[in-house]
N, C-alpha and C positions, 0 to 999 in steps of 0.2 A: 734743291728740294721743291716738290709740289704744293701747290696749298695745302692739301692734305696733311702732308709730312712736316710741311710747318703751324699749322696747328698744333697737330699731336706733339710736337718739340716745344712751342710755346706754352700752350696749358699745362705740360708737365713740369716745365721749367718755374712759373708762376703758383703752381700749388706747391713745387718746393721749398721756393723762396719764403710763401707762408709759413710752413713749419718750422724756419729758422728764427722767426720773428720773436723777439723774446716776449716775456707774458705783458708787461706793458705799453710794448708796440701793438701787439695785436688786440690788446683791449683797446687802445686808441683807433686801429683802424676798423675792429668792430663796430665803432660809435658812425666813424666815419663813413660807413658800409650803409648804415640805417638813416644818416642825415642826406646821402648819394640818395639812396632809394626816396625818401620821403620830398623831396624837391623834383625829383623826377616825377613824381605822383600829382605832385601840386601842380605841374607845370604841364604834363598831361590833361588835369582833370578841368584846367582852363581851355584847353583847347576843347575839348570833351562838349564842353559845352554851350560851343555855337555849331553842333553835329557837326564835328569835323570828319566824322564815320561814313557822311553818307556822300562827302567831297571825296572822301580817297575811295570808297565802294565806285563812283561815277568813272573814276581816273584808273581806276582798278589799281592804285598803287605803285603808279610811276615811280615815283622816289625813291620803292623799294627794289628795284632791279638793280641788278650788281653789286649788292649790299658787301661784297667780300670785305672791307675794309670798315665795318660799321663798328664791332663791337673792337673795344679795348680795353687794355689790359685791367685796368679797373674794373669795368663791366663784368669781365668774367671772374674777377676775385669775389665779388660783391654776392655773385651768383654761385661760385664755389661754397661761399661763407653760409647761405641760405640751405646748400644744401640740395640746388637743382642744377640737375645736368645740362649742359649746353651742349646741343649737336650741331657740328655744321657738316652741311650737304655740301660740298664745292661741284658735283658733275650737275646741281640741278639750275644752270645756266637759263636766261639770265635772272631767275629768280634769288632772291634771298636767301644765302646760305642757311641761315637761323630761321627761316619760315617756311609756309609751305603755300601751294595754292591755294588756301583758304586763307591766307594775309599771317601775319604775324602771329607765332606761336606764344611769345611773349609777354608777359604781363607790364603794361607800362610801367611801374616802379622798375621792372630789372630787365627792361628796355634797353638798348646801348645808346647811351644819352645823345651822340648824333642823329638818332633818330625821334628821340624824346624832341630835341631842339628844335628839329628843323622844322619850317611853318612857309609850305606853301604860299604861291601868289592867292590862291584862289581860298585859303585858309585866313590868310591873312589881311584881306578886303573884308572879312567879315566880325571882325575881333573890333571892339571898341577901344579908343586909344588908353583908356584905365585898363584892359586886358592887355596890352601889349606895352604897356611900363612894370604890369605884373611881370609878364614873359621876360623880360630884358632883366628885372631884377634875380628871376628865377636862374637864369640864365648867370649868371655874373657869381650868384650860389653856387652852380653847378661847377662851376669852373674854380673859384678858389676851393671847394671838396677836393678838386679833380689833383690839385696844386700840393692842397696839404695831406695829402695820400701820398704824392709823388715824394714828397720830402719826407714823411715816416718810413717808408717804405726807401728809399734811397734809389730808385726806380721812376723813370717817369711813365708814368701809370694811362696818360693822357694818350700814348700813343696807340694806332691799331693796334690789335693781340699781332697780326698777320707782320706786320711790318718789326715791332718787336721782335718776334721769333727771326726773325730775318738777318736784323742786326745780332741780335744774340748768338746765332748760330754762324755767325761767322768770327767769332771770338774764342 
């Protein structure tokens, strides 16, 4: 299968999986969707504010080339749950499958948290070591979310959507 085609096997497979969820799985993972999202937003809106906008503007966005492998499987439930669609472009090489030449389509809360996370050199010479014990705790949040998702859902949730689909479809 192509990315493409694995995509479209994964997200369909993951929206399924949601509807079998019984009613107090999935109000658990609802909660779970909204504390993802709201840690993601925190942990953004630190970085936010030593213009980290005008560091990635300057780099045009290095980090996000070749993103195929950003969003995961959680990501895209959380973004299913909200009720927005996730596109990905796989022919538009080497940019971001979820973005566009105009940088991220994405709103940081439903961001796919590897990219929420990750903090450049030149980002992160500029963060006072109080923001960047915030960051690590944000971080350490984000991950046990990531964790007990994984275990409601009986799925590890943590991994690429792409790489899941991958595994999955060969079963």
């Amino acid at each position: 299968m192509d990315d493409q085609q694995l995509w479209s096997f994964g997200t369909a497979r993951l929206a399924a999986m949601r509807e079998t969820l019984s009613g107090k799985a999935a109000e658990l993972l609802s909660r779970q969707f909204k504390l993802y999202r709201q840690i993601k937003e925190e942990h953004a809106a630190i970085v936010a504010d030593i213009d980290a906008a005008s560091v990635c503007r300057d780099c045009k966005g290095q980090c996000c080339l070749n993103g195929k492998y950003r969003i995961n499987s959680l990501d895209y439930l959380a973004r299913l749950a909200e009720g927005i669609p996730t596109v990905a472009d796989f022919t538009c090489k080497p940019l971001c499958p979820y973005g566009s030449e105009n940088g991220c389509t994405m709103e940081p809360g439903l961001r796919p948290s590897d990219c929420v996370l990750f903090v450049c050199d030149e980002i992160d010479r500029k963060l006072s070591p109080q923001a960047r014990t915030s960051l690590a705790g944000l971080e350490q949040n984000l991950r046990e979310c990531i964790q007990d998702s994984s275990h409601l859902i009986g799925e590890e949730v943590g991994v690429p959507l792409l790489l899941w689909a991958e595994r999955n479809s060969l079963s």
